[in-house]
Steps between C-alpha positions, in 0.01 A plus 500: 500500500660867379441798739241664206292160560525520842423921477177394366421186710567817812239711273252231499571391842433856611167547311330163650596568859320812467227369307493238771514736808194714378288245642615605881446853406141388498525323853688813616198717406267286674727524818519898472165560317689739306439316158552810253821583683637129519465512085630862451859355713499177347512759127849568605583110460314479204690782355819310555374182334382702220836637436643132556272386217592780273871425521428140469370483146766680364804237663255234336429638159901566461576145690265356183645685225862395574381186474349525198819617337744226704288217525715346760541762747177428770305173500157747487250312597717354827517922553117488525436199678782692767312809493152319553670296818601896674141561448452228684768516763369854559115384566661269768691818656266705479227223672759470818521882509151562517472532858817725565401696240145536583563635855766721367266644244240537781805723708522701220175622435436563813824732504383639158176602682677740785818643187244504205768520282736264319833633575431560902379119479844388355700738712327354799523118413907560408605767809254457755453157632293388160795218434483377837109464460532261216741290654237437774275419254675212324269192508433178357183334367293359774432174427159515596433727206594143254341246755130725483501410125328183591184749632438528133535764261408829629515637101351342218699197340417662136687770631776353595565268182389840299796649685729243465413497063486931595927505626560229265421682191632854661848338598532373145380768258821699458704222517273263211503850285884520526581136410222485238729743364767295526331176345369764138794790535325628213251586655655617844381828524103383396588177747621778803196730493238236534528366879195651522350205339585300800503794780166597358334235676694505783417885561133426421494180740671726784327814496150389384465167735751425770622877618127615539398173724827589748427866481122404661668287720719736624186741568299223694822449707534867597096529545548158729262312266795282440783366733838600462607118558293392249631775217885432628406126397338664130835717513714129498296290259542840237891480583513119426295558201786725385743281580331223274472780235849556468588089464234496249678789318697255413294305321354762328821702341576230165093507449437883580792594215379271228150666534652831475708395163215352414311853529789721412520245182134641371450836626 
């Protein structure tokens, strides 16, 4: 493995965990009942993933095209099958730091309440005592929170196999477009625009079905219509649902770039 593979492995690495910690910023606005606030903090995370994905497709594209002019210089598809595994490596971080990072997330927006501003939060978490907060709240998963499984599922199995098919098809779109180039180079640049073919139903499956059932479960939590043991337990089963949704990536990428030659072949 070269140090531009393992650049973008980092990239994707860093992109999942967040994508994977977003579900405690839900649990942390339940705990605070400062849901708006919990979202507009957790934007600064989701800024940095944003720029990780924008330098990612770049490293890719070029790590493709040198191979299309020296055949022989990366196996390609081994690169993609290595990038798929961080994605999955970083669900499985990101799962074990769910609990530290929840109750650090809750610290901060409770801060962010008395500074109301950004900068005084960051000033305050780096020079006055913030550092020494989140080492108190370093924590493990309680094991009760796997062993209540067996209560049953406290969200809907559809959603959690939609989920699953949902990160599958997200975690692979880029990376199908980008080796579809690869298998008809030319039609690369055709191949490299079209991950929306497979993201499009991702993005439809996420923000039409499964993010509007945990938004009204987070409301029935904070209204106490709904326990915040039992959403915790919805909180794991959508986390292990991601976690199959990477490994099926993987399944998906040889599959997900023939239909998008097979597309870019008749547009």
């Amino acid at each position: 493995m070269d140090i531009n593979l393992v650049i973008i492995c980092f990239l994707t690495f860093i992109i999942h965990l967040i994508g994977t910690l977003a579900y405690s910023v839900r649990i942390a606005g339940v705990r605070t009942r400062r849901i708006a606030v919990s979202f507009a903090l957790f934007n600064i995370l989701v800024l940095v993933s944003r720029t990780s994905n924008s330098f990612q497709g770049p490293f890719l594209a070029k790590r493709v095209e040198e191979n299309l002019l020296h055949p022989t210089t990366h196996n390609l598809l081994a690169d993609f099958r290595w990038l798929l595994l961080s994605a999955t490596f970083a669900t499985i971080v990101g799962a074990f730091l769910i609990p530290t990072f929840q109750r650090v997330f809750s610290r901060a927006v409770q801060e962010f309440q008395i500074h109301r501003s950004i900068p005084r939060l960051l000033l305050h978490i780096c020079f006055r005592g913030g550092l020494a907060q989140i080492k108190d709240s370093v924590s493990v998963p309680a094991s009760g929170n796997v062993t209540a499984l067996r209560a049953g599922h406290s969200i809907s199995a559809g959603t959690v196999a939609l989920n699953v098919v949902a990160v599958a098809l997200w975690t692979v779109g880029v990376f199908a477009a980008l080796y579809a180039g690869y298998l008809n180079p030319q039609l690369r640049v055709t191949s490299s625009t079209l991950s929306a073919i497979v993201n499009g139903v991702a993005t439809i499956l996420m923000f039409v079905i499964i993010d509007p059932q945990l938004s009204v479960m987070t409301d029935d939590v904070v209204e106490g219509r709904l326990s915040e043991p039992t959403f915790r337990r919805a909180i794991v089963w959508l986390v292990g649902s991601r976690f199959a949704g990477t490994l099926l990536a993987q399944l998906l990428l040889i599959p997900a770039a023939s239909l998008i030659v097979f597309v870019a072949e008749r547009l």
